[in-house]
N, CA and C of each residue as an Amber inpcrd file, in Angstrom:
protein
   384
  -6.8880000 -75.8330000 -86.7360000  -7.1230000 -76.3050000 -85.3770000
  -6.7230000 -77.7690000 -85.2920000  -6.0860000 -78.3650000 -83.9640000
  -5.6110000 -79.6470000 -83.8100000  -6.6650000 -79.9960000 -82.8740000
  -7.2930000 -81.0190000 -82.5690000  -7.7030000 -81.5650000 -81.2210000
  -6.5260000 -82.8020000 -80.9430000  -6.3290000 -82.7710000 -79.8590000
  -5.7260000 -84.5460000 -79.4260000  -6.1240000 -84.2540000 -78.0540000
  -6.1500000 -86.1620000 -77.9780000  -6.4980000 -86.3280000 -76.7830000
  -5.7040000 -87.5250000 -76.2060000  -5.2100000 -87.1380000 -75.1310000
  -3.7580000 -88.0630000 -74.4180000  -4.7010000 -88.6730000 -73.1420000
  -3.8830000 -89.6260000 -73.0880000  -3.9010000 -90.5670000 -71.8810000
  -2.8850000 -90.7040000 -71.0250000  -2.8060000 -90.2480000 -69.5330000
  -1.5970000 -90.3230000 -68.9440000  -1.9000000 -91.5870000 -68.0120000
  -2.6020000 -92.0360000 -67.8510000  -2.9900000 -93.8390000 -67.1980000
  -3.0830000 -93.4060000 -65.8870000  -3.7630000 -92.6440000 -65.0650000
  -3.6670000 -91.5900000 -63.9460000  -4.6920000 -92.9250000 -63.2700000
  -5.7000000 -93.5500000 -63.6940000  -6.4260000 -94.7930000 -62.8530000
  -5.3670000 -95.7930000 -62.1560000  -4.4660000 -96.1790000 -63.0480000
  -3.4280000 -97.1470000 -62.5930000  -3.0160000 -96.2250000 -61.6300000
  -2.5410000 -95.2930000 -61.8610000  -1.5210000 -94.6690000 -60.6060000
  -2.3620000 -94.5310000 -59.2110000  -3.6240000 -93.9630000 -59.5770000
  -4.4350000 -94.2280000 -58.6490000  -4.3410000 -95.2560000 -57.8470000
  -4.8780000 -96.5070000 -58.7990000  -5.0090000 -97.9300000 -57.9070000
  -3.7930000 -98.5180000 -57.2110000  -2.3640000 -97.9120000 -57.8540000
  -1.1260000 -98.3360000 -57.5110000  -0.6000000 -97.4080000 -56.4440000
  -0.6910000 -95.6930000 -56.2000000  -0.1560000 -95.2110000 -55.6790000
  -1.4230000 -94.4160000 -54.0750000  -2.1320000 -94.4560000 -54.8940000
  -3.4530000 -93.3910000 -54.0840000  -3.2950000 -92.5910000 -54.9980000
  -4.9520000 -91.3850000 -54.5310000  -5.3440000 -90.3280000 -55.1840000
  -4.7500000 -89.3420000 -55.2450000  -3.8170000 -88.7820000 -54.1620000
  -2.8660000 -87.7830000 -53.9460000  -2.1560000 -88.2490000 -55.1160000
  -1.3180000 -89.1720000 -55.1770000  -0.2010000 -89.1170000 -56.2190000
  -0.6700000 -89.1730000 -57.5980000  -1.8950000 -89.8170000 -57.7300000
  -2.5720000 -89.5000000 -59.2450000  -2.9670000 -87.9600000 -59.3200000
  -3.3590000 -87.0850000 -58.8200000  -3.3670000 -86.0820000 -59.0160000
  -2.0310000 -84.9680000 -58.7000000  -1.4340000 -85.7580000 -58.3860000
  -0.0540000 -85.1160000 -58.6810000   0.5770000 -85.0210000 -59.7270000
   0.2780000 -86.4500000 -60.5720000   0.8680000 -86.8790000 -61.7290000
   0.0940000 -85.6270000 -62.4760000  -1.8190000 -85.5640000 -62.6080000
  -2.4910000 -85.1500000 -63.4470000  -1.5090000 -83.5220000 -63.3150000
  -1.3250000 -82.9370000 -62.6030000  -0.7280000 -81.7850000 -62.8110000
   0.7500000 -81.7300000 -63.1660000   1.4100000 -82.4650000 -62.6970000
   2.4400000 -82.3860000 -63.7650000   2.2920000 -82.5880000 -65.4930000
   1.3390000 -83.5730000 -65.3640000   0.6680000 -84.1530000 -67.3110000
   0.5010000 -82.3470000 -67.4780000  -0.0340000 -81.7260000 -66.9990000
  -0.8590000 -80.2740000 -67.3310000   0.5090000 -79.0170000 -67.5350000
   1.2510000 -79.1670000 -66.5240000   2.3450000 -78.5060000 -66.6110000
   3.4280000 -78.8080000 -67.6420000   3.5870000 -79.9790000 -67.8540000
   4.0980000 -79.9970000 -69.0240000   3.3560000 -79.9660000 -69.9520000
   2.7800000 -80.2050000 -70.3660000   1.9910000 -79.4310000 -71.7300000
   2.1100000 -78.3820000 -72.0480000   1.7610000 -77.3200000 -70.9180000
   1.4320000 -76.1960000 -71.0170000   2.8970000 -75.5980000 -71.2160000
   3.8390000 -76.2730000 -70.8990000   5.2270000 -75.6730000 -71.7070000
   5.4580000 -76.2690000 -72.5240000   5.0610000 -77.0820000 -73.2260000
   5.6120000 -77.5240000 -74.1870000   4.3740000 -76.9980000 -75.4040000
   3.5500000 -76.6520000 -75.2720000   2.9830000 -75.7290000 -76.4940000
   2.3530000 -74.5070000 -75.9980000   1.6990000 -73.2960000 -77.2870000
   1.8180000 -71.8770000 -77.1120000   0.8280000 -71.2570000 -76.5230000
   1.0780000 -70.3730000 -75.7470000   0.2570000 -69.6910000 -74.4430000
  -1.1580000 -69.5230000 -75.1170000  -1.0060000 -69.7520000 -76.7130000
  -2.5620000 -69.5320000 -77.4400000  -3.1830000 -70.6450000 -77.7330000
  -3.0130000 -71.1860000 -77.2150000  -3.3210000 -73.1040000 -77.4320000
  -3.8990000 -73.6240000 -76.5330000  -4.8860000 -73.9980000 -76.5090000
  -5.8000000 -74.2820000 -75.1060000  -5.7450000 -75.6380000 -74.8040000
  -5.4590000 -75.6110000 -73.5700000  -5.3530000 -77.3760000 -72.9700000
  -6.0370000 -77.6630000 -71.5050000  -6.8830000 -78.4040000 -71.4460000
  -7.8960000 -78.4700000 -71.1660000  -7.8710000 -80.4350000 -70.2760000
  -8.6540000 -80.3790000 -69.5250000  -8.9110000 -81.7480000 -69.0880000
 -10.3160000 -82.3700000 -68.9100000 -10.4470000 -82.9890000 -69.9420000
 -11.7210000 -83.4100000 -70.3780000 -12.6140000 -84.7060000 -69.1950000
 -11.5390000 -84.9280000 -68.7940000 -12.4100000 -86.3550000 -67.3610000
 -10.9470000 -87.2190000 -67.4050000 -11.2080000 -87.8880000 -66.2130000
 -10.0340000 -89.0150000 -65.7270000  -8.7130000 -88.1640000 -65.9940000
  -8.0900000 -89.1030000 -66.9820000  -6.6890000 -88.5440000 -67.4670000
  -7.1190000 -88.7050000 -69.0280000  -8.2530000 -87.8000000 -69.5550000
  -7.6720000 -87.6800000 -70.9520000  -7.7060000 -86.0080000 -71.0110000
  -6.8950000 -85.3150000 -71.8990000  -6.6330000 -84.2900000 -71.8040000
  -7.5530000 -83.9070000 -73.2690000  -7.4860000 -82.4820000 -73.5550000
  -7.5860000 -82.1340000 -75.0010000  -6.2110000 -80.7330000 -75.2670000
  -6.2580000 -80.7420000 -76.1410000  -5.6490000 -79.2840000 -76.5790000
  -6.1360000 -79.1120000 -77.9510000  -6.4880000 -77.6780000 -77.9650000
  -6.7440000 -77.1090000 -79.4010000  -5.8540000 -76.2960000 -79.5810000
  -4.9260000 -76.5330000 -80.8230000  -4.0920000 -75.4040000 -81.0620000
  -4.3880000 -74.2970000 -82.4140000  -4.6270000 -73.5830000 -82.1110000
  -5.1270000 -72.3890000 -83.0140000  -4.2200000 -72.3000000 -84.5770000
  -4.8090000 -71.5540000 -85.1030000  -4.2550000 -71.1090000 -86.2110000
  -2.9050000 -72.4590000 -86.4970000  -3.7050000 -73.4870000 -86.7110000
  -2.5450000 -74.4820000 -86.9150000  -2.7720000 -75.5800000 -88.2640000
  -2.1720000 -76.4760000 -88.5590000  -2.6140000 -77.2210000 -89.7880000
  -1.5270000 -78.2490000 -90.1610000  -1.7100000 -79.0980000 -91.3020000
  -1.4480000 -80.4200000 -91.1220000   0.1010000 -79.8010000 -91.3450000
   0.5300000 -78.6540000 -91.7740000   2.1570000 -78.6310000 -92.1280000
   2.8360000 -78.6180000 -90.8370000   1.9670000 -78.5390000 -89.6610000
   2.8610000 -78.5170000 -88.1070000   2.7770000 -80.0930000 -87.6750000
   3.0930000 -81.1720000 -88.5150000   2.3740000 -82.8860000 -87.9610000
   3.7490000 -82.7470000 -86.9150000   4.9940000 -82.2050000 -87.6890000
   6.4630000 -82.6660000 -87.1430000   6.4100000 -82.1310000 -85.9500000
   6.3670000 -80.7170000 -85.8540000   6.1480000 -79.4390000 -84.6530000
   5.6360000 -80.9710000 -83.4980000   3.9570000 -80.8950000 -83.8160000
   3.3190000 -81.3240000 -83.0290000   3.9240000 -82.7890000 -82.2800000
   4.6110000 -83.8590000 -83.3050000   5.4450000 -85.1880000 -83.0120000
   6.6850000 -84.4680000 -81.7800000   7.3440000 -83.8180000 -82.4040000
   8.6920000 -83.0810000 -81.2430000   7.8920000 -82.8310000 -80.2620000
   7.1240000 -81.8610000 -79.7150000   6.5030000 -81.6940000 -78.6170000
   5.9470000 -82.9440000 -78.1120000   5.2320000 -83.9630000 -78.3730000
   4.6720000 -84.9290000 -77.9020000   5.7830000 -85.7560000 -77.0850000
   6.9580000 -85.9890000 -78.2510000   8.0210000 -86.7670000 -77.9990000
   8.6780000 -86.0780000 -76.5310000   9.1930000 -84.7520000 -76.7510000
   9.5130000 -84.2290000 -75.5420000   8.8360000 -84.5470000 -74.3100000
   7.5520000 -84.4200000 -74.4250000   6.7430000 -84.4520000 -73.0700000
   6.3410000 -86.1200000 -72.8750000   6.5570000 -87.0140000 -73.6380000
   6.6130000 -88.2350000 -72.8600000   8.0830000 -88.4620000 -72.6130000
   9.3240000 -88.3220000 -73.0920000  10.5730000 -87.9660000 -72.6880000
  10.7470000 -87.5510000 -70.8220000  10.0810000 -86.5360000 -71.1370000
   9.7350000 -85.7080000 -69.3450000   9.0300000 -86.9610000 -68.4300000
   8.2750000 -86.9660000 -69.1840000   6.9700000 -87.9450000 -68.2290000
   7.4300000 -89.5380000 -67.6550000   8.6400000 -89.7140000 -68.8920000
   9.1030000 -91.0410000 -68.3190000  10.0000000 -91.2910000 -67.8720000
  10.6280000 -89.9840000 -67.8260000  12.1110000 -89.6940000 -66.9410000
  11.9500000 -88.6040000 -65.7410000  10.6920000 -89.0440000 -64.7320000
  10.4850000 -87.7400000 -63.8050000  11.7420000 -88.0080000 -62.8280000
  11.8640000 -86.5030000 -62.1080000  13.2640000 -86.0720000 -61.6500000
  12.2590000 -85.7670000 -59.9250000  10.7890000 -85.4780000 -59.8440000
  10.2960000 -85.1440000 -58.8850000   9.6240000 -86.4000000 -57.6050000
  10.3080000 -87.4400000 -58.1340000   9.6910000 -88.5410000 -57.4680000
   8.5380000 -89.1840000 -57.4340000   7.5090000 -88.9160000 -58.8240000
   6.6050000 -89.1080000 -59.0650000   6.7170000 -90.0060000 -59.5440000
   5.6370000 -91.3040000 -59.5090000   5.8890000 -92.4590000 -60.8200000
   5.7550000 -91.8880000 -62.3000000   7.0630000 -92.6090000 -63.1890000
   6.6320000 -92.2990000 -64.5870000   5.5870000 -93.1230000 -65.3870000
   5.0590000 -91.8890000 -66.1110000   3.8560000 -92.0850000 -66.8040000
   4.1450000 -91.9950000 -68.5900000   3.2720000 -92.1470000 -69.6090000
   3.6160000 -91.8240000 -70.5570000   2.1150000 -91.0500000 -71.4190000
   2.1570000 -90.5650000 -72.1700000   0.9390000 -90.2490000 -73.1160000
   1.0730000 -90.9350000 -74.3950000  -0.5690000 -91.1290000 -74.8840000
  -0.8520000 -91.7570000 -75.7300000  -1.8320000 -90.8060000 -76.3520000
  -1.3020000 -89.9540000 -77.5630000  -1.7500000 -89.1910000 -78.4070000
  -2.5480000 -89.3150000 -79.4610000  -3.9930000 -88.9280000 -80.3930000
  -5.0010000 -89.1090000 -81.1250000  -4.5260000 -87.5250000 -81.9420000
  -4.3690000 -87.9090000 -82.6600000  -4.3330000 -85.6550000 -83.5940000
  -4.8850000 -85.4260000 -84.6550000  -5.9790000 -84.7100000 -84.9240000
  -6.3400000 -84.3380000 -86.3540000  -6.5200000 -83.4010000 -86.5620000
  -6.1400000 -82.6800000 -87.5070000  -6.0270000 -81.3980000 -88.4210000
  -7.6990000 -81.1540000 -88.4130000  -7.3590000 -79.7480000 -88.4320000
  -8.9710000 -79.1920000 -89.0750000  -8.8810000 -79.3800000 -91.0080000
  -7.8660000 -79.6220000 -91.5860000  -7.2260000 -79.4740000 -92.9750000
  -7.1770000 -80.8170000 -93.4040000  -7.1450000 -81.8900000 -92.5370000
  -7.2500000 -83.1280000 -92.7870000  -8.0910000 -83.6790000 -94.3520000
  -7.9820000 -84.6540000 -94.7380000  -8.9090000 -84.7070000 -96.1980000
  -9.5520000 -86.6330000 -95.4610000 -10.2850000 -86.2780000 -95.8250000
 -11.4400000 -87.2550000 -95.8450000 -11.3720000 -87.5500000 -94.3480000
 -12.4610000 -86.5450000 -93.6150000 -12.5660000 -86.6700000 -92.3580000
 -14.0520000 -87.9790000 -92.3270000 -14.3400000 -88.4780000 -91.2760000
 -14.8800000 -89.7360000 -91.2260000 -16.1620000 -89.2430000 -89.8510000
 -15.5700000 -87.8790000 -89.4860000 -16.5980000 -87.5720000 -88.0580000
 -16.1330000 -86.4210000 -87.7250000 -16.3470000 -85.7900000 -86.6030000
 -16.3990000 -84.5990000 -86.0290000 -14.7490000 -84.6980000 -85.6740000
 -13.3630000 -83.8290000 -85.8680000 -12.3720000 -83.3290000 -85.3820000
 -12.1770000 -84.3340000 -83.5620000 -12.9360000 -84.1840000 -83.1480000
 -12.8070000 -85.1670000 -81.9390000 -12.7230000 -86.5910000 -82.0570000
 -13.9920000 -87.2010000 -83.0740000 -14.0130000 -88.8050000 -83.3860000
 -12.5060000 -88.9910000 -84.0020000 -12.7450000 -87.9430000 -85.0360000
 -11.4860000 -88.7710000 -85.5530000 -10.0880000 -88.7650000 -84.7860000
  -9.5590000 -87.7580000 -84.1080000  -8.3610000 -87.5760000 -83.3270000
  -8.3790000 -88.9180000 -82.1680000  -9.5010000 -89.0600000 -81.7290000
  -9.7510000 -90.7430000 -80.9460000  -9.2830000 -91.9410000 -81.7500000
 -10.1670000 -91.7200000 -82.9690000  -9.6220000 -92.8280000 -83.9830000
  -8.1950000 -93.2420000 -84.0750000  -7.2990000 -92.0410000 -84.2620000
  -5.6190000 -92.2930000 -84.1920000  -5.3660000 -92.9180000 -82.8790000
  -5.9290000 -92.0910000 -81.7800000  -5.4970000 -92.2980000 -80.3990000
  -5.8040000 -94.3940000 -80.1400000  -6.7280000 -94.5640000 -80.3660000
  -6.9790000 -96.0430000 -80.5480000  -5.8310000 -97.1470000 -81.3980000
  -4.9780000 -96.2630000 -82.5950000  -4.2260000 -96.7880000 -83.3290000
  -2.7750000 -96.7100000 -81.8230000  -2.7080000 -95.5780000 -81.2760000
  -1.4590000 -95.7700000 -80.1370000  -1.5620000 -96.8390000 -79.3210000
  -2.8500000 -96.9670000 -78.6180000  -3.3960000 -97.7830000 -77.9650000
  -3.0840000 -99.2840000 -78.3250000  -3.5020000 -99.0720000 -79.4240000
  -3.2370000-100.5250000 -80.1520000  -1.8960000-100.9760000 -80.1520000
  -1.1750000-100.1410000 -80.5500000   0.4070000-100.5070000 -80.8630000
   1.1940000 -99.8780000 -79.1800000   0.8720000-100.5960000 -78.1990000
   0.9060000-100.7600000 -77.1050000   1.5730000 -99.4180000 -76.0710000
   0.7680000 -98.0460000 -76.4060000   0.5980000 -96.9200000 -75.9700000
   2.1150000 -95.8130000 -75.9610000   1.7640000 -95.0790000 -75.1770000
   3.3180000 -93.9530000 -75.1270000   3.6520000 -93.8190000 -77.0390000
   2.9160000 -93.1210000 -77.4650000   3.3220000 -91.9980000 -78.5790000
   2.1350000 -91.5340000 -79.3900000   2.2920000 -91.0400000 -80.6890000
   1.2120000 -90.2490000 -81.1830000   0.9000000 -90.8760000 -82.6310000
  -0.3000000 -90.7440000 -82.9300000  -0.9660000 -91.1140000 -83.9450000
  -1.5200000 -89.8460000 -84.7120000  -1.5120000 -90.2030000 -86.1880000
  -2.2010000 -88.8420000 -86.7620000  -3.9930000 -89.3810000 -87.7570000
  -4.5620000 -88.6650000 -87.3830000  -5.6960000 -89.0750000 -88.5700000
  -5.4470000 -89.4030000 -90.0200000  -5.5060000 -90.1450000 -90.3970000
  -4.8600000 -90.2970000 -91.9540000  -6.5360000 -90.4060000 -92.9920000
């Protein structure tokens, strides 16, 4: 199992665009996801703009899988074609297989997500 949890900055768009267009954005963030990983993979919206996805039957040998998909969908997100402002995600990921977990599959996938954050957002971090 993977948890991550993305940030699509949907407050800014808010404060910059109105609520209509932040929730325009939030469903495009959702739509692309949802093509860019497998119909058995649950993705989910946890509050504001942070998302989750759990992807099933998965483990640390998919880190690359999981980087390509991420990469793709901020690719999409920062090159929109629908007239939406571009946005980007800022990804947290940890393995259920991970070795020396520090907290619950959620803390730690935050933990990375804080390392994106840090290194000034738009890409993905892994639990190490």
């Amino acid at each position: 199992m993977i948890l991550s949890v993305l940030k699509s900055r949907s407050a800014w768009i808010n404060d910059t665009y109105g609520h209509a267009v932040g929730d325009k954005v939030l469903k495009r963030v959702a739509e692309i996801l949802q093509k860019n990983f497998r119909s058995v993979d649950i993705i989910c919206r946890i509050g504001g703009d942070e998302f989750a996805i759990v992807m099933t039957r998965s483990n640390s040998s998919m880190r690359q899988l999981v980087l390509n998909k991420i990469n793709h969908a901020n690719d999409l997100l920062n090159h929109p074609k629908d007239g939406l402002p571009a946005v980007s995600l800022s990804v947290g990921v940890a393995f259920s297989d991970r070795e020396n977990p520090k907290g619950d599959i959620f803390a730690d996938a935050d933990e990375a997500l804080y390392r994106v954050k840090e290194a000034g957002r738009n890409g993905c971090a892994f639990f190490e």
